[in-house]
C-alpha positions in Angstrom: -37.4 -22.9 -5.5 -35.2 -19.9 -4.9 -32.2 -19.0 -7.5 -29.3 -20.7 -5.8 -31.8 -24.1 -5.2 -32.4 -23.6 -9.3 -28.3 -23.1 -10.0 -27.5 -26.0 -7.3 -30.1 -28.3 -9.2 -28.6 -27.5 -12.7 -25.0 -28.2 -11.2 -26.2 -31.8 -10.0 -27.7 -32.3 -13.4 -24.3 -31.8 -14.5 -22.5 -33.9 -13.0 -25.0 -37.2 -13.5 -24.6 -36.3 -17.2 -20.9 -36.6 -16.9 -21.0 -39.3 -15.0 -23.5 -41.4 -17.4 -21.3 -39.8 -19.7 -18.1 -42.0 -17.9 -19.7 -45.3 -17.7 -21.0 -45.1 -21.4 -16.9 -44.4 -21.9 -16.3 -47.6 -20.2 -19.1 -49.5 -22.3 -17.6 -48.0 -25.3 -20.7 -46.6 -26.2 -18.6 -43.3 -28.0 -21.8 -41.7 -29.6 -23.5 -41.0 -26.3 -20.6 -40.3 -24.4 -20.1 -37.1 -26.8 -24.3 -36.2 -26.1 -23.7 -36.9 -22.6 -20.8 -34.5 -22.7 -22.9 -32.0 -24.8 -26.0 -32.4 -22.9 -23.3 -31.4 -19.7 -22.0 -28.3 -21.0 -25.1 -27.2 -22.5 -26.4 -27.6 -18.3 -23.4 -25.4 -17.1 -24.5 -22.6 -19.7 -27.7 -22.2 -18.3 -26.6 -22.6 -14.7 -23.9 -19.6 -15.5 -26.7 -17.6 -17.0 -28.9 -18.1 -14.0 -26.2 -16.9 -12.2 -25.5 -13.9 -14.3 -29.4 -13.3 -14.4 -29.7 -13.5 -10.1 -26.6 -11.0 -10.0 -28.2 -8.7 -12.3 -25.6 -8.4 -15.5 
């Protein structure tokens, strides 16, 4: 798996967390709508640094 395949796989990663993360909202499950949410934004730190890491800074 190349860099971009790696990046591209932590994106979709992403985006089912925030989408579990929406139909635990609708559930009104509150506790793991906030990991979910976590869990997501933890994901699009490591996808940046990937990024940062394949550009060289």
């Amino acid at each position: 798996m190349d860099k971009e395949e790696k990046i591209n796989h932590w994106l979709c990663m992403s985006r089912y967390d925030i989408e579990s993360a929406e139909y635990m909202l609708s559930a009104g499950r509150y506790v793991y709508v906030v990991f979910m949410c976590q869990q997501a934004i933890e994901i699009i730190w490591i996808q940046k640094l990937l990024n940062l890491k394949s550009t060289g800074l």
